[in-house]
PDB file of N, CA, C and O in Angstrom:
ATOM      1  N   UNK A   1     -23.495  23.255 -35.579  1.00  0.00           N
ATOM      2  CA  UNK A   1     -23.775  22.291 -34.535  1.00  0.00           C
ATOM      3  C   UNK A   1     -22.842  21.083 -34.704  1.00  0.00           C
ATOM      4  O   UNK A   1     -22.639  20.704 -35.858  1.00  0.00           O
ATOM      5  N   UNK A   2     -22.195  20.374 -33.590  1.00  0.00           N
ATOM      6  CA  UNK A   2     -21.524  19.248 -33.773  1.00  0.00           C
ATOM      7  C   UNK A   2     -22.274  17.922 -33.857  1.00  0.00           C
ATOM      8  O   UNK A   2     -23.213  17.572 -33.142  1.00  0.00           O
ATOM      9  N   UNK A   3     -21.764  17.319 -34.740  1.00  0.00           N
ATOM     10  CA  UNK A   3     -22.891  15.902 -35.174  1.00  0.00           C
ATOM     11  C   UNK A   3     -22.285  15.209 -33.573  1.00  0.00           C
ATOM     12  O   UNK A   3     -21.472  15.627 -32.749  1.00  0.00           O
ATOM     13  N   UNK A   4     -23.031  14.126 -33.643  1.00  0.00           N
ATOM     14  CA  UNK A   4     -23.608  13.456 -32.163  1.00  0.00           C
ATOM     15  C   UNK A   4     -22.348  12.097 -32.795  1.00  0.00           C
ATOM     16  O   UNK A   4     -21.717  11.396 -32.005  1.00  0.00           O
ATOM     17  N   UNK A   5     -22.209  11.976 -34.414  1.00  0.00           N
ATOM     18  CA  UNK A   5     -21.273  10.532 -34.477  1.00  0.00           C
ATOM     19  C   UNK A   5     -19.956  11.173 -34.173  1.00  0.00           C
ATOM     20  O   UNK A   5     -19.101  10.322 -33.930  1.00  0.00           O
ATOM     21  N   UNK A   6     -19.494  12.487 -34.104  1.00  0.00           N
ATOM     22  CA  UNK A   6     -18.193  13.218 -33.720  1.00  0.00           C
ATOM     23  C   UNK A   6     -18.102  13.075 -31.982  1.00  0.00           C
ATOM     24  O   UNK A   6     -17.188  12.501 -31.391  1.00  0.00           O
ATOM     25  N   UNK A   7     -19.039  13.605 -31.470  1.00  0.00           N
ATOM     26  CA  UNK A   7     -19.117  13.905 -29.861  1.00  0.00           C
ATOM     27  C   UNK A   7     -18.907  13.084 -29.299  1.00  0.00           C
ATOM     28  O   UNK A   7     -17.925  13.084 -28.557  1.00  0.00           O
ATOM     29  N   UNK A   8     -19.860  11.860 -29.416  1.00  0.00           N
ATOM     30  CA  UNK A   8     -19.516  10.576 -28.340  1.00  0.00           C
ATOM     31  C   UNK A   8     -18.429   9.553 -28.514  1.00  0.00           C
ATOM     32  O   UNK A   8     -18.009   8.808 -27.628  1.00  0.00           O
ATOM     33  N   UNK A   9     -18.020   9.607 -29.773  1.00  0.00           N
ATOM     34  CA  UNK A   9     -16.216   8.965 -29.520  1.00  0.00           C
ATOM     35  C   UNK A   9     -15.212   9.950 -28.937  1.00  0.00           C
ATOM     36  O   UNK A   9     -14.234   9.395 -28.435  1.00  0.00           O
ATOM     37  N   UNK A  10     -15.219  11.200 -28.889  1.00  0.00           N
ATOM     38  CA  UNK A  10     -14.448  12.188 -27.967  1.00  0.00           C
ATOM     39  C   UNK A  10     -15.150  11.928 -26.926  1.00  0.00           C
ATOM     40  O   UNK A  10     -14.852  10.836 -26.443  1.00  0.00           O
ATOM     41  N   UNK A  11     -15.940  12.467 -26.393  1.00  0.00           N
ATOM     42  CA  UNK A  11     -16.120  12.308 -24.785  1.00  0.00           C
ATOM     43  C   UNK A  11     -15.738  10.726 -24.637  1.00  0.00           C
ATOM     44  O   UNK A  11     -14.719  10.549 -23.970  1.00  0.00           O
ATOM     45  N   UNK A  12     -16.383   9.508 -25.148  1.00  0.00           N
ATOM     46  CA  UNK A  12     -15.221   8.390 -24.583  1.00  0.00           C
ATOM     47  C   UNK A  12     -14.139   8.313 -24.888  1.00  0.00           C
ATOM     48  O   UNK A  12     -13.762   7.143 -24.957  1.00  0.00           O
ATOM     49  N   UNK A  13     -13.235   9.205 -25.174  1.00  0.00           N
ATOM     50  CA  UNK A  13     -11.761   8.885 -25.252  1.00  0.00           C
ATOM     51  C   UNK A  13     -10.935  10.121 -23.942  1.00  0.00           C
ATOM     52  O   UNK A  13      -9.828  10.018 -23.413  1.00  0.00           O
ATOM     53  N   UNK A  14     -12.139  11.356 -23.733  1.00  0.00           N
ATOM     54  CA  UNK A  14     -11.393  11.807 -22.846  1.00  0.00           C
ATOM     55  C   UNK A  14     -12.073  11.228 -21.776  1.00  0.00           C
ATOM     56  O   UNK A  14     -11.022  11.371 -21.152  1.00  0.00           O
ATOM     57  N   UNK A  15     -12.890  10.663 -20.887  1.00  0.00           N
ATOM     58  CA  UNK A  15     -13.621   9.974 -20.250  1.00  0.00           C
ATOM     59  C   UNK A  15     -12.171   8.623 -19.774  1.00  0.00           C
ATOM     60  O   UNK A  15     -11.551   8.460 -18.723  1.00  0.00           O
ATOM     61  N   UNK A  16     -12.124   8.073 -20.795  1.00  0.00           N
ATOM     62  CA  UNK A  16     -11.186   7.233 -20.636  1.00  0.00           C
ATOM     63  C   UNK A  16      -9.746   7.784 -20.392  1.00  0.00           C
ATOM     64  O   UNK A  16      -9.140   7.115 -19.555  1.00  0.00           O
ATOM     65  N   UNK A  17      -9.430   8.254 -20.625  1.00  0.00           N
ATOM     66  CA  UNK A  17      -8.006   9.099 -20.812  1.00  0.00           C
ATOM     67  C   UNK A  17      -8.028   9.485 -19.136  1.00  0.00           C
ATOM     68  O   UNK A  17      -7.115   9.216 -18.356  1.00  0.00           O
ATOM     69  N   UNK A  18      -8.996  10.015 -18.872  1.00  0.00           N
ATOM     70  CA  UNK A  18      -9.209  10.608 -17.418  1.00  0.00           C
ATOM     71  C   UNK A  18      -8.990   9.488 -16.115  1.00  0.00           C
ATOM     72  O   UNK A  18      -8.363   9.537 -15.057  1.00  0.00           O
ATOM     73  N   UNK A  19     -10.073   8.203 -16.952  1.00  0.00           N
ATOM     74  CA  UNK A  19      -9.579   7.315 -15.612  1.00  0.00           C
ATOM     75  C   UNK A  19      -8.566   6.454 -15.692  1.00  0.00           C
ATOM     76  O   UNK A  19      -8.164   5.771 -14.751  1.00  0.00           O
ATOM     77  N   UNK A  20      -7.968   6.455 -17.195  1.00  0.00           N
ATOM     78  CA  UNK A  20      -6.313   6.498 -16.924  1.00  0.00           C
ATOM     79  C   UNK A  20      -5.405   6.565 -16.092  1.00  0.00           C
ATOM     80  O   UNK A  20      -4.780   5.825 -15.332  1.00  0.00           O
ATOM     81  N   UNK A  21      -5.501   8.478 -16.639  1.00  0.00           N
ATOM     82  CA  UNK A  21      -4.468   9.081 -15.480  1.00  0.00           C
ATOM     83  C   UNK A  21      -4.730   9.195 -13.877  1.00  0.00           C
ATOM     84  O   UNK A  21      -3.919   9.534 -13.015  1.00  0.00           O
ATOM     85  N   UNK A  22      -6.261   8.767 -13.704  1.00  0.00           N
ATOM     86  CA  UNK A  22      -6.086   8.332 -12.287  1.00  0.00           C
ATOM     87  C   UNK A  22      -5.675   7.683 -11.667  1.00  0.00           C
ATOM     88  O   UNK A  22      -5.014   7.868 -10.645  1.00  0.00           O
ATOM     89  N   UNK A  23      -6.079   6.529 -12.309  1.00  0.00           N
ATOM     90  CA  UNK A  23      -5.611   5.061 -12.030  1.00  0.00           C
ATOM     91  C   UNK A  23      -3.922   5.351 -12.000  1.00  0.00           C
ATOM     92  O   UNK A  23      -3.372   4.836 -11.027  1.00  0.00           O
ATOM     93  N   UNK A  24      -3.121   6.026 -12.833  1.00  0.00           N
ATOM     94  CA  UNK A  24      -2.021   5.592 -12.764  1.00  0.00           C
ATOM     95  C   UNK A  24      -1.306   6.691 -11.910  1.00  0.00           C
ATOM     96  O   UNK A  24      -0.141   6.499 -11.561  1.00  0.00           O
ATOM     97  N   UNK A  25      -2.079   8.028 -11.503  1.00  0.00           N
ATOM     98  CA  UNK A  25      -1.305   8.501 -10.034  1.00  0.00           C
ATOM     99  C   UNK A  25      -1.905   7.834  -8.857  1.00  0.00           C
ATOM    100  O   UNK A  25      -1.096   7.040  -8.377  1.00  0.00           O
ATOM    101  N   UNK A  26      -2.908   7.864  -8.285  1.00  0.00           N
ATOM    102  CA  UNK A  26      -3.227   6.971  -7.668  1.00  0.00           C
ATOM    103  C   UNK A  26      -2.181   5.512  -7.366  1.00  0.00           C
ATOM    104  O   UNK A  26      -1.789   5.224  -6.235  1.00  0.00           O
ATOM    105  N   UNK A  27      -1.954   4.966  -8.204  1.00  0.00           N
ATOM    106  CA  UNK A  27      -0.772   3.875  -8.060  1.00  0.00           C
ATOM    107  C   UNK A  27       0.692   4.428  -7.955  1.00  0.00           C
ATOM    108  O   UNK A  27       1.567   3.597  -7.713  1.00  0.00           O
ATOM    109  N   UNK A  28       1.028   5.652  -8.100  1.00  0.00           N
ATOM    110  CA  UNK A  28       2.300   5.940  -7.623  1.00  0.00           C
ATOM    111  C   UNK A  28       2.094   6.662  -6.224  1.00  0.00           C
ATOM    112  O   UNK A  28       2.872   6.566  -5.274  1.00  0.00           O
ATOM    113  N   UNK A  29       1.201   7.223  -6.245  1.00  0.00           N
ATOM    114  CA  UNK A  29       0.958   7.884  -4.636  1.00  0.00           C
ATOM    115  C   UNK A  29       1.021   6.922  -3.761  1.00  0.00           C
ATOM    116  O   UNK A  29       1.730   6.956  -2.755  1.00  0.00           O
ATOM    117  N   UNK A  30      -0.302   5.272  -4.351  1.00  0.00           N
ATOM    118  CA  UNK A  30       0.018   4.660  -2.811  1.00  0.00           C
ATOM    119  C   UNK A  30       1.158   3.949  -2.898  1.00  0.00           C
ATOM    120  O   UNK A  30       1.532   3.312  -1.913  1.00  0.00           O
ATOM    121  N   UNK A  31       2.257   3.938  -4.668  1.00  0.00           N
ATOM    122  CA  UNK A  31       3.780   3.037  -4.280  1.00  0.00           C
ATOM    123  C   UNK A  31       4.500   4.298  -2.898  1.00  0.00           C
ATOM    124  O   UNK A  31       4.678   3.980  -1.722  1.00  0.00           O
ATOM    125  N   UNK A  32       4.706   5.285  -3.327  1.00  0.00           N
ATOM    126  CA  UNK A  32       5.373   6.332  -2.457  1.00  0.00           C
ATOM    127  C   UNK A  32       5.003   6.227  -0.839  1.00  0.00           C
ATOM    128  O   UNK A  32       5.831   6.258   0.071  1.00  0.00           O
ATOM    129  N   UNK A  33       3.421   6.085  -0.684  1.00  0.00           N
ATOM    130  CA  UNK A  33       3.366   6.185   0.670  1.00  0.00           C
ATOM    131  C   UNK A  33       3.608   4.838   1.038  1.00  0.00           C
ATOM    132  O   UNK A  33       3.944   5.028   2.207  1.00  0.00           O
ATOM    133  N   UNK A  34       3.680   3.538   0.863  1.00  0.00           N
ATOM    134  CA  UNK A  34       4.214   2.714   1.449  1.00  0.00           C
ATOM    135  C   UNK A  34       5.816   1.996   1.443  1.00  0.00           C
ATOM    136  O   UNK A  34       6.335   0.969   1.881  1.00  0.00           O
ATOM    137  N   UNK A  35       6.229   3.189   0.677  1.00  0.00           N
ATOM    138  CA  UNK A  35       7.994   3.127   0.294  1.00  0.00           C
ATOM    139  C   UNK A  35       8.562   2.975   1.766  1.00  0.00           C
ATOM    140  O   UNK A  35       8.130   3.877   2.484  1.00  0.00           O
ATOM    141  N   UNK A  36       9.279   2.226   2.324  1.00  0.00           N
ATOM    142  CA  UNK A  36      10.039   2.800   3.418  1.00  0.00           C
ATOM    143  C   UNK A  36      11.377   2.860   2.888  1.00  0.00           C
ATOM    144  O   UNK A  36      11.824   2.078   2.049  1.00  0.00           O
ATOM    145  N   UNK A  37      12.157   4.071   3.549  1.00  0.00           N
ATOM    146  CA  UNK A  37      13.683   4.359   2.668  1.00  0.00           C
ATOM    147  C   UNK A  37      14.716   3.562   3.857  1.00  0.00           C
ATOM    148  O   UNK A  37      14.567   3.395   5.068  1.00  0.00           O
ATOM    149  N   UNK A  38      15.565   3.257   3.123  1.00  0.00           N
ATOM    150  CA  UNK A  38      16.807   2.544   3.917  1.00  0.00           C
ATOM    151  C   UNK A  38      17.191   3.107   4.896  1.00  0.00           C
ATOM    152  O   UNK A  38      17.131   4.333   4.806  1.00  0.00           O
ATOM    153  N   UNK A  39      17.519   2.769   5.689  1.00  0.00           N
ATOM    154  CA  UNK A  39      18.306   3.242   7.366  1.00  0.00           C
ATOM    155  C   UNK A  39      19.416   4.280   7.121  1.00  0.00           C
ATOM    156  O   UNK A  39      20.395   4.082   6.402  1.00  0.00           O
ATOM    157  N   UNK A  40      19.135   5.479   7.844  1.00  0.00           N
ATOM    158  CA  UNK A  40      20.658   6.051   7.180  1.00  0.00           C
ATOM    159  C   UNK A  40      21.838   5.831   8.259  1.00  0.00           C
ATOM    160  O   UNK A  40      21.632   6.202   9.415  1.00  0.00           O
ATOM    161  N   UNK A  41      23.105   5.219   7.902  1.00  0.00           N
ATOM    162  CA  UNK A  41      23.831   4.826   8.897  1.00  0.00           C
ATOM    163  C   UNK A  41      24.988   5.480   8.791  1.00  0.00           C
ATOM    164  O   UNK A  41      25.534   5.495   7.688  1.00  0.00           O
ATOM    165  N   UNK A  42      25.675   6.238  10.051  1.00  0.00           N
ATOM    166  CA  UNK A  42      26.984   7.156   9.780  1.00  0.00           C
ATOM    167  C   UNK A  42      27.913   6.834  10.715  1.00  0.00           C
ATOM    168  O   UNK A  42      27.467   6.209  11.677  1.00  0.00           O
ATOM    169  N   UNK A  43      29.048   7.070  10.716  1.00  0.00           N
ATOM    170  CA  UNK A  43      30.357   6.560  11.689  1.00  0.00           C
ATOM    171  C   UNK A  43      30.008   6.405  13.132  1.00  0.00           C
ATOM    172  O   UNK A  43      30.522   5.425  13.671  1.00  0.00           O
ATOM    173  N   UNK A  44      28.952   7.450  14.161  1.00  0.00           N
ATOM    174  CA  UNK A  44      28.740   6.936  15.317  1.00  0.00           C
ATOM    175  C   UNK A  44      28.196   5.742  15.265  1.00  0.00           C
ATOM    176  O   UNK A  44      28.530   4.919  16.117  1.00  0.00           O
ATOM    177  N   UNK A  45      27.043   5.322  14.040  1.00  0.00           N
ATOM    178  CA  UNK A  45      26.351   4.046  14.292  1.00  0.00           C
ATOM    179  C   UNK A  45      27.085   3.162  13.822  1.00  0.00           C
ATOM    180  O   UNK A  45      26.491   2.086  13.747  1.00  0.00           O
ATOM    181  N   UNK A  46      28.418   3.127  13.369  1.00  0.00           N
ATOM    182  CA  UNK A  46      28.876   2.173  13.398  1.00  0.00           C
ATOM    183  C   UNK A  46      30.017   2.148  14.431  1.00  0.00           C
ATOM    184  O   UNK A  46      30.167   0.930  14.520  1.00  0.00           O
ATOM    185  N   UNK A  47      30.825   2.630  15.183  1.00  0.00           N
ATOM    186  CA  UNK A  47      31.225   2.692  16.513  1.00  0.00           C
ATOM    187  C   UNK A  47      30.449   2.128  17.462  1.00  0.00           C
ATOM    188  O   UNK A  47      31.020   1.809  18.504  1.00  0.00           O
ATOM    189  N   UNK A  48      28.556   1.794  17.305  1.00  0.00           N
ATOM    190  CA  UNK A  48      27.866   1.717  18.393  1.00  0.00           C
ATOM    191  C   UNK A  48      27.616   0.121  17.816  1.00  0.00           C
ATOM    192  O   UNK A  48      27.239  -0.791  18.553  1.00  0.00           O
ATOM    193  N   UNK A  49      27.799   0.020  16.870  1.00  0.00           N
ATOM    194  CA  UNK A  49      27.621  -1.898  16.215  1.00  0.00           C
ATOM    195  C   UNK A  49      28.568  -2.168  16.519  1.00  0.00           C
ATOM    196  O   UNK A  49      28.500  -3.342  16.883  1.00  0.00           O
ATOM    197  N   UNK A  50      29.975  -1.637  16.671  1.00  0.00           N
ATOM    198  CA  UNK A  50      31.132  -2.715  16.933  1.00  0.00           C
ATOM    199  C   UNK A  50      31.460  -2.613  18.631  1.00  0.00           C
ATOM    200  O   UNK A  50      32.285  -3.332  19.195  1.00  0.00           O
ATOM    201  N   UNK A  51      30.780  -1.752  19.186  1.00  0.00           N
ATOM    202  CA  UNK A  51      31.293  -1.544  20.019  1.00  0.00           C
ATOM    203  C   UNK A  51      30.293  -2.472  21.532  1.00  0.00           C
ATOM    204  O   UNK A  51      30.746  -2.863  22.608  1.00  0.00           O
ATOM    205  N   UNK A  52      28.688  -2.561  20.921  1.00  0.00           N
ATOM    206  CA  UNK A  52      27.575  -3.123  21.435  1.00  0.00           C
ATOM    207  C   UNK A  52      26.819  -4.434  20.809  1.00  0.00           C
ATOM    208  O   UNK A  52      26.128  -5.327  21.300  1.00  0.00           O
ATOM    209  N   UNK A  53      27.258  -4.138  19.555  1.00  0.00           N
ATOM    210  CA  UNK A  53      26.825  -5.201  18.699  1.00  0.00           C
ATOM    211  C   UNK A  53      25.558  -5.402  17.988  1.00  0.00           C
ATOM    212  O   UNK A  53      25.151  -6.288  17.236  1.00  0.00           O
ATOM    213  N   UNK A  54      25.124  -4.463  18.387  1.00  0.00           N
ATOM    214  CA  UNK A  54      23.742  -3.927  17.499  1.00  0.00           C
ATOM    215  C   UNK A  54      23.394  -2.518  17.573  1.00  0.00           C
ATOM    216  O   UNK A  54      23.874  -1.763  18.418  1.00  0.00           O
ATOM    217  N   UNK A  55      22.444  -2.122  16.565  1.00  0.00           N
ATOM    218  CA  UNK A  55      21.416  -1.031  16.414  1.00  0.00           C
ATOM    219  C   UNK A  55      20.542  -0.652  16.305  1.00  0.00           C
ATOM    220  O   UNK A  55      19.842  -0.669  15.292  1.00  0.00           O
ATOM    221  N   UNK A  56      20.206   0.053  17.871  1.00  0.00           N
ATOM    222  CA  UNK A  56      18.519   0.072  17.730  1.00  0.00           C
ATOM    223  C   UNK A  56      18.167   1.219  16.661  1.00  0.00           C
ATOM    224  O   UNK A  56      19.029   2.034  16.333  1.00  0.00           O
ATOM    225  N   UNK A  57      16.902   1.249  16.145  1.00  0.00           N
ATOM    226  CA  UNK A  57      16.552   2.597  15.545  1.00  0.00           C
ATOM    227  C   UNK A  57      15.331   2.830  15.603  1.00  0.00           C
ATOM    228  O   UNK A  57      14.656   1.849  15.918  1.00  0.00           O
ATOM    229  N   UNK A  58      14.513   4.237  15.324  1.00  0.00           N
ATOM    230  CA  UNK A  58      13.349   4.443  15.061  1.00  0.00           C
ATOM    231  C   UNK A  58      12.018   3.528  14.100  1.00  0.00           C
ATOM    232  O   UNK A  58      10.790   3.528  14.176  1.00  0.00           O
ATOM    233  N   UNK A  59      13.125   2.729  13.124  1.00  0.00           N
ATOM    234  CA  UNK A  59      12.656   2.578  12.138  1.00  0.00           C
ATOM    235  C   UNK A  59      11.303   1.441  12.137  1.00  0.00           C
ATOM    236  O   UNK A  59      11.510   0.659  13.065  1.00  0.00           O
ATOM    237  N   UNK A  60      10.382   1.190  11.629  1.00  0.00           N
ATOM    238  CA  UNK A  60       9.404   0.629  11.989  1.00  0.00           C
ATOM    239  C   UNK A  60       9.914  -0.940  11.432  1.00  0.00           C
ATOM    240  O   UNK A  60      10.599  -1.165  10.433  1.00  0.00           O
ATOM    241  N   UNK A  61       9.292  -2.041  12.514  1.00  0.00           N
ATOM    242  CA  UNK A  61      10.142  -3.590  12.887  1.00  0.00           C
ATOM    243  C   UNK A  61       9.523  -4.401  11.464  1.00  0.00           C
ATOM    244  O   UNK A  61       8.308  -4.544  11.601  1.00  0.00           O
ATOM    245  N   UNK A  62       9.827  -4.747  10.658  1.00  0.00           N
ATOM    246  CA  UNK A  62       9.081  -5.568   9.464  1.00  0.00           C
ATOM    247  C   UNK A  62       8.194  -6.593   9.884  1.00  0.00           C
ATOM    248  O   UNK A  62       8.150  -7.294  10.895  1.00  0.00           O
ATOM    249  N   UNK A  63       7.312  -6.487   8.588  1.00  0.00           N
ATOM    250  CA  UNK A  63       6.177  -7.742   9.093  1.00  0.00           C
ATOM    251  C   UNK A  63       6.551  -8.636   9.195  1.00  0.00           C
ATOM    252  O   UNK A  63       7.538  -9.115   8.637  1.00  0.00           O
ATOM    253  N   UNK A  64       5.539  -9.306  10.279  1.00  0.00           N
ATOM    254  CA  UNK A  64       5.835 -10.927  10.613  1.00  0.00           C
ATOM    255  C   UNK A  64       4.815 -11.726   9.423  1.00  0.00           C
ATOM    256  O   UNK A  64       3.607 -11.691   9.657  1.00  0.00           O
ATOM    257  N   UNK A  65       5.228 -12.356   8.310  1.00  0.00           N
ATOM    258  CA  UNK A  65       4.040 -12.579   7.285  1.00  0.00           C
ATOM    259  C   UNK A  65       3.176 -14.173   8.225  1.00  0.00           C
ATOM    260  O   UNK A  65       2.018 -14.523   8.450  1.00  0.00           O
ATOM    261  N   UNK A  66       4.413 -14.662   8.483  1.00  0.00           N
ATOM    262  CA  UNK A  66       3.904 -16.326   8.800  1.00  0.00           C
ATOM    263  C   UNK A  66       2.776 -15.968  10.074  1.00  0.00           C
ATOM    264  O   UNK A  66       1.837 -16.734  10.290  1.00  0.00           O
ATOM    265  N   UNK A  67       3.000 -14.657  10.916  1.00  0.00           N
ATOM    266  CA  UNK A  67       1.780 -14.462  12.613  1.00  0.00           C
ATOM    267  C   UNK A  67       0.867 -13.943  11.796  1.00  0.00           C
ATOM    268  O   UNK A  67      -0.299 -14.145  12.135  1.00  0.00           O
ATOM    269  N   UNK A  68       1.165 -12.935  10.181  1.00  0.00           N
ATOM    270  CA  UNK A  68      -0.481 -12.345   9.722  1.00  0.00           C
ATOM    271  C   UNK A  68      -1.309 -13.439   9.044  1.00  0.00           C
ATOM    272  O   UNK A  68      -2.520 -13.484   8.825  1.00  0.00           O
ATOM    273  N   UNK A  69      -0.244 -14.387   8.748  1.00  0.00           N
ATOM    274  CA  UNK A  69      -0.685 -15.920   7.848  1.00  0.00           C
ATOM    275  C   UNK A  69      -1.942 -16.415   9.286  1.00  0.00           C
ATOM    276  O   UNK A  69      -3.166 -16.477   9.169  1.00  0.00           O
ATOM    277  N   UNK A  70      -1.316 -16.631  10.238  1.00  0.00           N
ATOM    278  CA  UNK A  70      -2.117 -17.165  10.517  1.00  0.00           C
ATOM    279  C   UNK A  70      -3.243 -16.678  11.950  1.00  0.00           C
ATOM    280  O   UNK A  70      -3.866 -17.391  12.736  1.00  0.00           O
ATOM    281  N   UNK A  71      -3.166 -15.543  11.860  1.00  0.00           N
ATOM    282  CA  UNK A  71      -3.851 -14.790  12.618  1.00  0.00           C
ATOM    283  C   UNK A  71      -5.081 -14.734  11.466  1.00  0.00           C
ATOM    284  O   UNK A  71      -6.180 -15.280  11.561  1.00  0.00           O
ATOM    285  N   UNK A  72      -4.640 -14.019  10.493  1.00  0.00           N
ATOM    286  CA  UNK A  72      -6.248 -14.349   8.994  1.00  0.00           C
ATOM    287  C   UNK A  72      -6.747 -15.644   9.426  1.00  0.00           C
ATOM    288  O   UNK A  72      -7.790 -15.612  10.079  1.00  0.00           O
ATOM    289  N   UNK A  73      -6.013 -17.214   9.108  1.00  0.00           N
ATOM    290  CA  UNK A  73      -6.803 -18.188   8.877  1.00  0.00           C
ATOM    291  C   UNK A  73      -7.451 -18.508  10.215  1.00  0.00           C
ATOM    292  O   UNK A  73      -8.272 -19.425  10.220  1.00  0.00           O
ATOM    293  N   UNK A  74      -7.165 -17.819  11.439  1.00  0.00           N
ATOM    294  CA  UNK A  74      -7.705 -18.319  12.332  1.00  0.00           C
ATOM    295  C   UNK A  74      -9.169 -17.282  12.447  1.00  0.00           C
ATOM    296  O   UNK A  74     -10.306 -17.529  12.849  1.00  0.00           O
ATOM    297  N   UNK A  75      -8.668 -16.308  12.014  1.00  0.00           N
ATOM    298  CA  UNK A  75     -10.071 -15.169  12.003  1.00  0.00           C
ATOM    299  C   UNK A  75     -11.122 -15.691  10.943  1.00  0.00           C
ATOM    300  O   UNK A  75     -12.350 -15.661  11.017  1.00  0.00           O
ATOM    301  N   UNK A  76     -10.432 -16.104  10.090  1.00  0.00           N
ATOM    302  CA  UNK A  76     -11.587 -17.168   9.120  1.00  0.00           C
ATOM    303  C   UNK A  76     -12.036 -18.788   9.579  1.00  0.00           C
ATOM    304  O   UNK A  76     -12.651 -19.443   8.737  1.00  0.00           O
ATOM    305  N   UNK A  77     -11.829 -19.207  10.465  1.00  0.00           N
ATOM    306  CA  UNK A  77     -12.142 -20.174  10.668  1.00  0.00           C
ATOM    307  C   UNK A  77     -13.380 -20.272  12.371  1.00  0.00           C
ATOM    308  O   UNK A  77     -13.766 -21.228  13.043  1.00  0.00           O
ATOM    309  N   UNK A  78     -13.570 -19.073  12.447  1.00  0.00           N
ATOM    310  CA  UNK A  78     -14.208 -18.703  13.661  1.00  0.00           C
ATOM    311  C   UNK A  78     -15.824 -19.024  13.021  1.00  0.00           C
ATOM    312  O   UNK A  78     -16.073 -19.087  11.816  1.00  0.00           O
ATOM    313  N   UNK A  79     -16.418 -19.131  13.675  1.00  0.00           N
ATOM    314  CA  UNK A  79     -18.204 -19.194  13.327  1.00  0.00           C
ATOM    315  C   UNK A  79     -18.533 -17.958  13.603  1.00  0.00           C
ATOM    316  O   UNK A  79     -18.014 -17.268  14.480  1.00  0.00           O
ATOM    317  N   UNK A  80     -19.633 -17.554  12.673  1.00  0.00           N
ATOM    318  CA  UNK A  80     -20.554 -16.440  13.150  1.00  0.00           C
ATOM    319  C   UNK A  80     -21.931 -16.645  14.064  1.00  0.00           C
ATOM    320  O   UNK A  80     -22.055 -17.859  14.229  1.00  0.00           O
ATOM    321  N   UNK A  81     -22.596 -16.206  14.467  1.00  0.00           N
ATOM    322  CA  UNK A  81     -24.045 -16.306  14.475  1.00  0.00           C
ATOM    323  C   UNK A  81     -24.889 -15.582  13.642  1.00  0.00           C
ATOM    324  O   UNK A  81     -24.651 -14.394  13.420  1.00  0.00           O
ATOM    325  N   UNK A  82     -25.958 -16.215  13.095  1.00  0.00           N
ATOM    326  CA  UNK A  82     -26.681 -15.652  12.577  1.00  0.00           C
ATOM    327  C   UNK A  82     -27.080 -14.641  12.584  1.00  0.00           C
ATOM    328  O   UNK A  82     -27.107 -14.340  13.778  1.00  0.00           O
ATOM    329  N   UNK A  83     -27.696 -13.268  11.627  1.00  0.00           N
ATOM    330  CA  UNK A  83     -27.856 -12.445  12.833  1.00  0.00           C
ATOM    331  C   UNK A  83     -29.752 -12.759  12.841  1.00  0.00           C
ATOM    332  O   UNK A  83     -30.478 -13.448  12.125  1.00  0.00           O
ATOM    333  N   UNK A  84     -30.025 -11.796  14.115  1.00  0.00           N
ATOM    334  CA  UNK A  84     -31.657 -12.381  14.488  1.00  0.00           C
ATOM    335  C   UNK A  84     -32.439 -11.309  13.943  1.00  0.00           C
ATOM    336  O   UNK A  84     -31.885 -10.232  13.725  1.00  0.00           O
ATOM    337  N   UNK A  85     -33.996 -11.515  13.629  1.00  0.00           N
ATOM    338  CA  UNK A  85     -34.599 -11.468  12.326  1.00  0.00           C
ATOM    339  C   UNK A  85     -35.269 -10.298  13.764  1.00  0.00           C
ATOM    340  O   UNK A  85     -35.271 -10.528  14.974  1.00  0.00           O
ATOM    341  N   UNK A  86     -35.763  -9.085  13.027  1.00  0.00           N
ATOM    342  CA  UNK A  86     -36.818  -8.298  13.571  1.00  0.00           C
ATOM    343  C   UNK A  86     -38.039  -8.462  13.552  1.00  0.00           C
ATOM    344  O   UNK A  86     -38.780  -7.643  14.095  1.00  0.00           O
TER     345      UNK A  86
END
């Protein structure tokens, strides 16, 4: 039989070990999904910058931090109502 002072420092070390390695894919999965990769740019798109002077692309427009700045403080500065009692 395994003594009980052997067992419960193994199960907390694989216990721990476990939410470890969660914790630390978990943090590369959500670095990866919010990676965006650089623009890929090739000789037509640059014929179409010198030639128009810009480039549109698919690519999604970067945040505006200073409109989320203050779109939050204004969403926090709103009143609630109470809510009403049954």
């Amino acid at each position: 039989m395994i003594s009980l002072r052997f067992f419960w420092p193994v199960l907390w070390f694989f216990l721990g070990a476990l939410v470890g390695y969660a914790f630390i894919s978990m943090r590369r999965k959500l670095k990866r999904s919010i990676e965006v990769p650089p623009p890929q740019i090739d000789e037509d798109d640059i014929r179409r910058i010198e030639e128009e002077g810009v480039l549109l692309t698919d690519d999604p427009a970067p945040l505006d931090l200073e409109e989320i700045k203050r779109e939050e403080d204004e969403f926090w500065r709103e009143t609630w109502d109470e809510a009403e009692e049954l």
